[in-house]
N, C-alpha and C positions, 0 to 999 in steps of 0.2 A: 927835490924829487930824486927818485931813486936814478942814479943811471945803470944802463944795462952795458955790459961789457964786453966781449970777445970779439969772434968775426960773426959776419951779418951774409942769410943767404936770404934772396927772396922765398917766401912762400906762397901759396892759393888758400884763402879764409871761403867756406863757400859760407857765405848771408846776402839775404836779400836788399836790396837798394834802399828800401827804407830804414833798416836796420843800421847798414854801414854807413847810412848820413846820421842818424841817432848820436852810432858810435863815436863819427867823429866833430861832429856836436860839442859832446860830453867832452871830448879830450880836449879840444878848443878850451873850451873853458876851464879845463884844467891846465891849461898851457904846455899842454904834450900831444906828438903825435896819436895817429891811432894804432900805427906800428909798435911804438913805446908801450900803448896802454895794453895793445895785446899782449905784448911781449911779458908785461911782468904779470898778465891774470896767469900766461904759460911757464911762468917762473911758479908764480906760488901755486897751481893748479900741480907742478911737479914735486912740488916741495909738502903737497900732503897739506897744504893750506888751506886750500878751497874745498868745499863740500855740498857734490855736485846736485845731492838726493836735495838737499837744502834750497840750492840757486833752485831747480827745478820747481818745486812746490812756491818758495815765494813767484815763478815767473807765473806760475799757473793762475796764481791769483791775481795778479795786474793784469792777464787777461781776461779773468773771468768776470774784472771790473772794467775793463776798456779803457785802461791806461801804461798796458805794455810798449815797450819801444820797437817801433819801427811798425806799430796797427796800423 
């Protein structure tokens, strides 16, 4: 797994209780934190990686199927 590098400040993620138990869920089982897993979605989210129009449409449809995280 990737490690992330520099100095570390805390931040405030505002998501719902259900959502951030999902999240770190998912990371468990990836065997990283949830701090980690954010960390590098805000790395490649910076780096022009991510494409948000995209995450948004597929989320819209695991909602409109009742299998989004954190329903």
């Amino acid at each position: 797994m990737r490690k992330l590098d520099g100095a570390k400040v805390m931040r405030t993620v505002n998501v719902t209780g259900s959502l951030w138990e999902a999240g770190k869920k998912r990371a468990a089982q990836d065997e990283v934190s949830i701090s980690h897993a954010v960390g590098l979605l805000l790395e490649a989210y910076s780096a022009r990686l991510v494409d948000l129009d995209a995450i948004v449409a597929q989320l819209d449809e695991l909602y409109a199927e009742g299998t989004g995280a954190g329903q």
